[in-house]
Structures are given as structure tokens and as C-alpha cells.
C-alpha positions as CSV (number, residue, x, y, z in Angstrom):
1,X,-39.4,-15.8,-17.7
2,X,-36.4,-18.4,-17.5
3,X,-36.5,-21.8,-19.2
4,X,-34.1,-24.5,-18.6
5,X,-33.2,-27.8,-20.3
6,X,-34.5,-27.4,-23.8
7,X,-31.3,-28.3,-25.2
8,X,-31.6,-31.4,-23.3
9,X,-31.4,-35.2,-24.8
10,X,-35.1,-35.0,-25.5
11,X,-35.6,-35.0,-29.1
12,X,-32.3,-35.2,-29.6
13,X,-31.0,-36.7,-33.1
14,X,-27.8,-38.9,-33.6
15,X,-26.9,-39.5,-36.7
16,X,-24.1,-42.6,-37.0
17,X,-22.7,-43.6,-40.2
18,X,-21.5,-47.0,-41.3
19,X,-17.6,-47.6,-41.9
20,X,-16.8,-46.8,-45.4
21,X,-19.2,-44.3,-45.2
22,X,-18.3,-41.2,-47.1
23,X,-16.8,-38.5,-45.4
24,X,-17.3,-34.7,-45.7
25,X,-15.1,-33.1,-48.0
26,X,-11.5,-33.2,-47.9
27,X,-9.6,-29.9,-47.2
28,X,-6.2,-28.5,-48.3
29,X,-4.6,-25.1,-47.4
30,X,-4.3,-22.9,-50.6
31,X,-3.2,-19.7,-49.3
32,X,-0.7,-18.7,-45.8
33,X,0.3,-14.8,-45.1
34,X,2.1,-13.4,-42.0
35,X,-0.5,-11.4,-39.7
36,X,0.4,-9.7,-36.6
37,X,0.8,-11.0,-33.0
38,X,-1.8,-12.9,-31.8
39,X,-4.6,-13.0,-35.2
40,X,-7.5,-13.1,-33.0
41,X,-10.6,-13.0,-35.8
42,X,-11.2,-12.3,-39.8
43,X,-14.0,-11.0,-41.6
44,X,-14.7,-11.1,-45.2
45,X,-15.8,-8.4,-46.6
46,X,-19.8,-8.5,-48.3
47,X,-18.6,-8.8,-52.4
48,X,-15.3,-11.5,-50.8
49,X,-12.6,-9.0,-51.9
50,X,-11.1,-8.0,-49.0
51,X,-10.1,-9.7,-45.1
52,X,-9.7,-8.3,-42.5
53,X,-7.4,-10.1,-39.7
54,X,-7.8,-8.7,-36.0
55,X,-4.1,-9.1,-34.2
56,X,-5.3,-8.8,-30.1
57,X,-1.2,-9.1,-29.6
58,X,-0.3,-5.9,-31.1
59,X,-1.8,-3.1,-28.7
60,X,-2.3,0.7,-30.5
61,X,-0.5,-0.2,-33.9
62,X,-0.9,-2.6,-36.7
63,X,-3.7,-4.2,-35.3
64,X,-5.8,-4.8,-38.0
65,X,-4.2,-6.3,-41.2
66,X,-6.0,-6.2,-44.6
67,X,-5.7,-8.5,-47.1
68,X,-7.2,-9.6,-50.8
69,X,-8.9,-12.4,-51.7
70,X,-5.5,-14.5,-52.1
71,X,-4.2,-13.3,-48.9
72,X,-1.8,-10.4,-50.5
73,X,-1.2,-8.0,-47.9
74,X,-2.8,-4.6,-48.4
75,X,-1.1,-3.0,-45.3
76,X,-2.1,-2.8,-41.5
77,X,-5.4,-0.5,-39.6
78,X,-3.7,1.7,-36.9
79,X,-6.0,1.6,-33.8
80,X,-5.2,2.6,-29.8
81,X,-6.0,-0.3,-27.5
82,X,-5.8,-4.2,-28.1
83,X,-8.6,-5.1,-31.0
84,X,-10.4,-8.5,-30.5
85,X,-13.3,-9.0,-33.1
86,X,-14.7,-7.2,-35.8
87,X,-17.7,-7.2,-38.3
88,X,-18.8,-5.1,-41.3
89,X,-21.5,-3.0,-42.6
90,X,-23.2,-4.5,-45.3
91,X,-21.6,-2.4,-48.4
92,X,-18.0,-2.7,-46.3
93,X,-17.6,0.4,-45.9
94,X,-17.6,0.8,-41.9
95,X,-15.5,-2.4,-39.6
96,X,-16.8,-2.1,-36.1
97,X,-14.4,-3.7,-33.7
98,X,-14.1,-4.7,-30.3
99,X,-11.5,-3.1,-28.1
100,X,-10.6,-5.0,-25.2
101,X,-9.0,-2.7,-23.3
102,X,-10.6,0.2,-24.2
103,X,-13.4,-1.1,-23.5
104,X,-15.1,0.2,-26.6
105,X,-16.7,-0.4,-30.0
106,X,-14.5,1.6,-32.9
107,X,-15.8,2.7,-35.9
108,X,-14.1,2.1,-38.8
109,X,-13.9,3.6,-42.0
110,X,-12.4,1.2,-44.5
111,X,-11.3,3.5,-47.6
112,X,-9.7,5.8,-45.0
113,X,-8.7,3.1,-42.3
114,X,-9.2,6.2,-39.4
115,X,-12.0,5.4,-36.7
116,X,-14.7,8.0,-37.4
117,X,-16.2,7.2,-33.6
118,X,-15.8,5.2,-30.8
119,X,-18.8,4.4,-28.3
120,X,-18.3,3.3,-24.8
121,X,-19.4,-0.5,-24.0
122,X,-18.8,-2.4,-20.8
123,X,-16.3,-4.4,-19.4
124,X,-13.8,-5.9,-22.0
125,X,-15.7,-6.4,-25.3
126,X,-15.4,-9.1,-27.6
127,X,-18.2,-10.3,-30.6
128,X,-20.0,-8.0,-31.6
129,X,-24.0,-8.5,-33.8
130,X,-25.3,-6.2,-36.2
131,X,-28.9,-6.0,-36.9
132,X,-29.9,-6.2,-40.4
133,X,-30.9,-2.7,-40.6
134,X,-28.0,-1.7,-39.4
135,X,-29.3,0.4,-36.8
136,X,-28.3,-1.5,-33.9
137,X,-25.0,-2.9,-32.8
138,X,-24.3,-5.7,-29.8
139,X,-21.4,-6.3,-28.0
140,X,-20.7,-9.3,-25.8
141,X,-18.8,-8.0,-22.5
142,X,-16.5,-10.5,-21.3
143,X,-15.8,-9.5,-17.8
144,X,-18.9,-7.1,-17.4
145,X,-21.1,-10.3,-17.8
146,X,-23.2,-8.3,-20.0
147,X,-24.2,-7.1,-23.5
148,X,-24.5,-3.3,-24.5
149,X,-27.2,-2.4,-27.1
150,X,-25.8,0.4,-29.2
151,X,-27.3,3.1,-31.2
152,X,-25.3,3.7,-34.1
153,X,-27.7,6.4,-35.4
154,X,-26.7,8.3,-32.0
155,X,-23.3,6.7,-30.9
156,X,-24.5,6.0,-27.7
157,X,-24.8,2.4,-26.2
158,X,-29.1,2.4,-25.2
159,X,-28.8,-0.8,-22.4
160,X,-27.2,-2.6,-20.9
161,X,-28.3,-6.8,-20.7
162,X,-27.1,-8.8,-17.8
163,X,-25.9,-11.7,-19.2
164,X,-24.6,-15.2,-17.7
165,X,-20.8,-15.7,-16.8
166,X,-18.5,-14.1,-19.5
167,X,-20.8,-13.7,-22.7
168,X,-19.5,-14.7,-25.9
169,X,-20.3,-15.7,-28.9
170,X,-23.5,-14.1,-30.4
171,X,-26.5,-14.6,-33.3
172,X,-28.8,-11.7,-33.8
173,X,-32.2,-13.3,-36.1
174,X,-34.4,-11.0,-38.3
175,X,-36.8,-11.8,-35.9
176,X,-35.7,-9.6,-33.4
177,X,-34.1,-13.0,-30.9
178,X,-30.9,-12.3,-29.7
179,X,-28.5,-15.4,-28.3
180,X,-25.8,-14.9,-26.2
181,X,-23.4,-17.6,-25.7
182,X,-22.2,-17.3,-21.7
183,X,-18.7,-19.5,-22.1
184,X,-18.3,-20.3,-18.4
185,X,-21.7,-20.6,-17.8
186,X,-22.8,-23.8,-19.5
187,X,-26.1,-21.5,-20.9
188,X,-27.0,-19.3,-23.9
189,X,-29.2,-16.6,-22.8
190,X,-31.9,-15.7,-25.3
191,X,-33.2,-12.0,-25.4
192,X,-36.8,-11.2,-27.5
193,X,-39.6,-8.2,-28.0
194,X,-39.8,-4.3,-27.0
195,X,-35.8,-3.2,-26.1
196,X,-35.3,-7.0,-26.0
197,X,-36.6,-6.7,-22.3
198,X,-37.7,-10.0,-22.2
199,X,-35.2,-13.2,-21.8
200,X,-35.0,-17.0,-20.9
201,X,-32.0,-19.0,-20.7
202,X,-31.3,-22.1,-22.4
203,X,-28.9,-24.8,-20.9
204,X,-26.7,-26.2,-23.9
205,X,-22.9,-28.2,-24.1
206,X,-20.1,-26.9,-21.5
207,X,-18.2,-24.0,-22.4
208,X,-20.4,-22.9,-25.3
209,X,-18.1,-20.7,-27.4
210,X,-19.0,-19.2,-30.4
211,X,-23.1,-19.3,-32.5
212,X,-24.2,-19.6,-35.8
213,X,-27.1,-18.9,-37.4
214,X,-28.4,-20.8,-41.2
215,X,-29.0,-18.3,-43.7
216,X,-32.8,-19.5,-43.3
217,X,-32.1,-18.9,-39.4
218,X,-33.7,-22.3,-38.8
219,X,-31.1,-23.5,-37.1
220,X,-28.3,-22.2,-34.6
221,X,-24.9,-23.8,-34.6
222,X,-23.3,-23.7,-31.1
223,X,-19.0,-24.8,-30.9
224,X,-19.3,-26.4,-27.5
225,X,-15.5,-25.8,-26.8
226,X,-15.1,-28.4,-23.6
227,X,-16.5,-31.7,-25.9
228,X,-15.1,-31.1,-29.3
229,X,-18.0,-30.9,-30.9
230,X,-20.8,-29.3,-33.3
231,X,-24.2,-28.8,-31.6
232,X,-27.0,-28.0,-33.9
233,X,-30.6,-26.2,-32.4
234,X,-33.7,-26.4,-34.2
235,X,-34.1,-22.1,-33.5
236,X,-38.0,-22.9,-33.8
237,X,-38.3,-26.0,-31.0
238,X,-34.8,-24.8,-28.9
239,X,-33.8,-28.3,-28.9
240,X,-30.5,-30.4,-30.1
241,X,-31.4,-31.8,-33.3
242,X,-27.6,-33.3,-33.9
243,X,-24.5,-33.6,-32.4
244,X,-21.4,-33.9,-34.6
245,X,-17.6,-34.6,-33.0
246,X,-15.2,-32.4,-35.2
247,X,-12.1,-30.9,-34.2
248,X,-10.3,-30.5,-30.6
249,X,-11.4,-27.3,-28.5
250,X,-13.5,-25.8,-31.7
251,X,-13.5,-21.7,-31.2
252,X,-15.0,-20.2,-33.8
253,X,-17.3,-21.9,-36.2
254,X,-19.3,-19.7,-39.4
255,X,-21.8,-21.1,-41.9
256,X,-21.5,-20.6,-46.4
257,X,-24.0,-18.7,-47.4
258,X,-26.2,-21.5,-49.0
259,X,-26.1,-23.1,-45.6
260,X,-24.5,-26.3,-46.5
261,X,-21.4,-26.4,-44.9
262,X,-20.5,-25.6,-40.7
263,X,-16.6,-24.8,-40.8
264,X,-15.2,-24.6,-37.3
265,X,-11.8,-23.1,-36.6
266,X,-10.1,-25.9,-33.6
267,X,-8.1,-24.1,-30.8
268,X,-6.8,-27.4,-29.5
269,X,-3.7,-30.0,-30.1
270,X,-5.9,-31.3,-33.6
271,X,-4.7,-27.8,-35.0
272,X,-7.7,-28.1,-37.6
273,X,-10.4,-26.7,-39.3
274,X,-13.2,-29.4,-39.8
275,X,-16.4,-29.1,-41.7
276,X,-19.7,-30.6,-41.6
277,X,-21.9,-31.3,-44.1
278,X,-25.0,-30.4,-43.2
279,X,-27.1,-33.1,-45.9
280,X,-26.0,-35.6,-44.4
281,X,-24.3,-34.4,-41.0
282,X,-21.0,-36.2,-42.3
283,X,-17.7,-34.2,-40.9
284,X,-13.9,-33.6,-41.5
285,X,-11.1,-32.6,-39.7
286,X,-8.2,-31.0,-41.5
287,X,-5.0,-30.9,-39.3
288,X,-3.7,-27.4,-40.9
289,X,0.1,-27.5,-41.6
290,X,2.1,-25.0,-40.0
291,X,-1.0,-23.7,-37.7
292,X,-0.6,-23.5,-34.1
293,X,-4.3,-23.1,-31.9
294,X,-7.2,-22.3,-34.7
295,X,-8.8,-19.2,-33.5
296,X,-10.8,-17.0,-35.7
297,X,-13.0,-18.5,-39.1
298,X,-14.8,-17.0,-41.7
299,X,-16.5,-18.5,-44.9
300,X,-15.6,-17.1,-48.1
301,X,-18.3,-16.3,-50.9
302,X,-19.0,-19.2,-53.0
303,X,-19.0,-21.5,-49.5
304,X,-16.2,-23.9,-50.5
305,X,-13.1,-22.0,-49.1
306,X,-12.8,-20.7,-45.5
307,X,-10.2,-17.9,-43.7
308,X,-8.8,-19.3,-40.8
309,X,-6.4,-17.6,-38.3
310,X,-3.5,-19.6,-36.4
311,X,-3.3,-17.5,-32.6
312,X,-0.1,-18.5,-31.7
313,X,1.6,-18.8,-35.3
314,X,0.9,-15.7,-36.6
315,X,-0.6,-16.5,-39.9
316,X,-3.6,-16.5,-41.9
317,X,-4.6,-19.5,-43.9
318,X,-7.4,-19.9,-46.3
319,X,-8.2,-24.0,-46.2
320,X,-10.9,-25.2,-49.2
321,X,-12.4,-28.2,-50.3
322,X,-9.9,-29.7,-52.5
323,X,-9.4,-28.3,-55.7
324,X,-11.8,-25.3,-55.4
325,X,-8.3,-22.7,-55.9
326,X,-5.3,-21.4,-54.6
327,X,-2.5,-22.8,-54.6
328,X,-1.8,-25.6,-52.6
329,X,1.2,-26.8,-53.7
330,X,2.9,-23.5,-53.5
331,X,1.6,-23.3,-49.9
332,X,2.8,-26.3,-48.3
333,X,6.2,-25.3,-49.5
334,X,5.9,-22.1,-48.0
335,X,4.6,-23.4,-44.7
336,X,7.6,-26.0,-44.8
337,X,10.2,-23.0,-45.7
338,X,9.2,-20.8,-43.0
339,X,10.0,-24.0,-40.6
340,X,9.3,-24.3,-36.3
341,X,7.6,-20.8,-34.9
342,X,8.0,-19.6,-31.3
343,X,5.9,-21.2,-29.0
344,X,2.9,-19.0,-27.5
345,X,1.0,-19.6,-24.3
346,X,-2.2,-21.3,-25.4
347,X,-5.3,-20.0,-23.2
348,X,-9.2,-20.2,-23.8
349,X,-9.3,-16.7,-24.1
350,X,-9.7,-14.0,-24.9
């Protein structure tokens, strides 16, 4: 079965807001440390204590950095091949990550930092969705235009999903729906029931890069990458119930826990991280001092304080609501210390 259009204008809410209306939050940065080449993604771990920065630019070494909660570097993950994303177990204790080249999923463990296995995927890898009993794994297969279903229990990927062109970002719902973002494909492909044989497609924004589900799963945030903006579904209904303009070329974009703010990490010349509110659908963009292409974003516990990677700077930030820690001050004058960094080549991928 294949549906199209349900992300259409019909039903579609637009929320404007007078001038002098109030904004979302204001942002600051708090916290900056060096990463390696090319930080591509972070993830936080379950209890906020520890991040883990993927570095796609630095192939079979120092690939993974790990940091605190205040960015203090706790040294570097050795792993073959060119690491893209990541994602952790539940108690932390196992990172699956994406290798690109490898064309694998490798299997962390965190307290040793050795891969304890690495399972075969398809063609160049990149986000990967855990089930919430941990039983399955999904891996978005950029150039294989498909999605491998992995048993962790047996190491062994189970299918193989054809997907649209060059799958994405993903969302993985209790209820057993899976949603693939295809990024050159204009589409998010939706896959539901026994082996998640059954699937429909759903057209959405240009260049959808990167989903989000609430904590209540009630709604799916989708970074629509070509038209800057925020694109909210109703998960029940599939359709567009707001569309919010934030930052320029928004990559990744991840939800705090209580489900109030959308923070979006902005590839393009805006060099931001915005957020949205989501009471009121009220947003802010925060141009990120010293940050060159926003890449990779994660939401730290407590939901006012996001990590936020700069791809061709080299440098993890952690932006917050003003005056929810860090320190600000101390940051800005490191930012302006370190002074101009080499330029990279900015690209959508990968």
C-alpha cells in the first residue's frame, strides 16, 4: 500500500505571531572543546554524564571523542573505518555506530572503549534506531537506498527495507512504525506490522533531513533542510500541523525530554542552533560564535541546554537558554582567543 500527499496543506496549521510578540528563549554558548576532524554527531549518554562526539574526518583513530558533562575531554574511541552516527543502550553501556566505509554497525563497549562486534549493513550507513527493547537495531543506508533490520540478540542484520533515494534520518515509535527520512527523495517512507513488511510513503518538505519523535510520540518533527524550516506531523492523522522557519539548512534537530522544546543544529551561513517552543510554536535562532556549519545536536537532561557540533570547526559547543549554567563568559573568550579556523568544504552530506 503507498499513500501520498498526507503531509499536504490540508489541515495544515500556521501559526503567526504579532510584532512584539515574545520570542522563544534566548540562547548563549556555555561550554566549547576541540573534537576531531569533521564532528559529525553527539549523543548524551541516559543519566547526562558523558558525550560522545562522532569525528567522520578522522578515519581508523580517534574517531570517537568522550567528554563530561562540561565538555572536559575524557580521551578519544579507537575504531577502523570513518564513524558517522551513534546511539546508546539504555544503561550506556554499549554505543552502536555507523561506519561509513565499512559499511557496518560497531559495537561498542563504553567502560572498555573496544568494539565487542561488528555486523555487516548495506551500503554506507549513517542513523541508526534502537527499539525500546533493545532487541532490534536500524540503520539508514545512504547509498544502498535501504535500511537493514538487525538482530542484536544474533549479530546478524534479519532484512533488508528498500527505501527511497538516500535514507536518512529515522524515528522508531513503541508502536512498532518505523519512518525513514529519504533526503533526495522529497518522502519519508513509513514501515508497520509482522517484520515491518508492510509500508506507505508519505510526501513531506524537500530534502527532509533528520526526524524526531515527542516523548508522547504524538508528534514527529521533520528538519526540512532545502526551506529552513521546522515541520511538525500529527504521527496519529500524518498531516502538517505547523510549520516554523528557524535556522538556515537545519541538519539535525532532537526533542528535551518533557517535549517542550525542538532544538535544531543549522548547517547553513546562519551558523545557529534555534529552538522552538512548542506551547506556543514561538522560535529562536542563535548565531553560535566561533561555529562553522551546525551538524550534529543532542538535548541534554533537564531540556534547557543542548550539544551541538560545528563540522567544519572542529568543536563542540553546548548552547542553553540563558542562564541555565556553564560559563558563558569564559566561553566567548575562549572562542575569541582561539581566533579564524581553516576553512572546510561545506557539503549536504554525509
Amino acid at each position: 500500500m503507498k499513500r501520498l500527499g498526507a503531509a499536504a496543506a490540508c489541515g495544515l496549521l500556521l501559526v503567526a505571531f504579532p510584532e512584539g510578540a515574545r520570542a522563544a528563549p534566548r540562547l548563549e554558548v556555555q561550554e566549547v572543546a576541540d573534537t576531531g576532524s569533521m564532528p559529525k554527531g553527539v549523543s548524551v549518554s541516559p543519566d547526562g554524564a558523558r558525550l560522545y562526539v562522532t569525528n567522520f574526518g578522522q578515519a581508523n583513530g580517534h574517531n570517537i571523542s568522550v567528554y563530561d558533562a562540561s565538555l572536559a575531554p575524557l580521551g578519544n574511541i579507537d575504531l577502523p573505518g570513518d564513524v558517522v552516527e551513534s546511539v546508546l543502550s539504555a544503561d550506556g553501556s554499549i554505543l552502536y555506530a555507523s561506519n561509513f566505509t565499512r559499511d557496518s554497525v560497531q559495537l561498542v563497549d563504553t567502560k572498555t572503549r573496544r568494539v565487542v562486534r561488528e555486523i555487516p549493513v548495506g551500503l554506507h550507513p549513517k542513523i541508526l534506531a534502537l527499539s525500546k527493547d533493545e532487541k532490534t537495531l536500524f540503520a539508514a543506508n545512504w547509498n544502498g537506498n535501504s535500511v537493514s533490520e538487525i538482530d542484536l540478540a544474533r549479530g546478524v542484520t534479519r532484512r533488508t527495507h528498500p527505501a527511497g533515494l538516500h535514507p536518512r534520518g529515522m524515528a522508531l515509535s513503541a508502536a512498532g512504525f518505523l519512518y525513514v527520512a529519504n533526503f533526495d527523495g522529497a518522502t519519508i517512507d513509513v514501515f508497520h506490522g509482522p517484520d515491518f513488511a508492510d509500508n506507505y510513503t508519505l510526501a513531506v518538505c524537500p530534502i527532509p533531513r533528520h526526524l524526531a519523535l515527542s516523548p508522547d510520540e504524538r508528534t514527529m518533527y521533520v528538519s526540512c533542510y532545502h526551506d529552513s524550516q521546522l515541520w511538525a506531523l500529527d504521527v496519529r492523522s500524518e498531516r502538517v500541523t505547523h510549520m516554523v522557519s528557524i535556522g538556515k539548512l537545519p541538519k539535525s534537530v532532537d526533542v528535551s525530554r518533557d517535549g517542550r522544546y525542538v532544538y535544531s543544529a543549522d548547517y547553513g551561513p546562519s551558523n545557529s542552533v534555534s529552538i522552538v517552543d512548542t506551547t506556543d510554536w514561538t522560535e529562536t535562532t542563535y548565531t553560535v560564535p566561533g561555529m562553522d556549519r551546525g551538524s550534529g545536536i543532542a538535548v541534554l537532561p533537564g531540556g534547557r541546554r543542548a550539544a551541538v557540533t560545528g563540522w567544519c570547526d572542529n568543536h563542540v559547543y553546548i548552547v542553553g537558554i540563558e542562564g541555565s549554567g556553564g560559563h558563558p563568559q569564559e566561553t566567548l573568550a575562549k572562542i575569541r582567543a582561539q581566533g579564524p579556523h581553516a576553512r572546510c568544504l561545506a557539503t549536504a552530506g554525509p
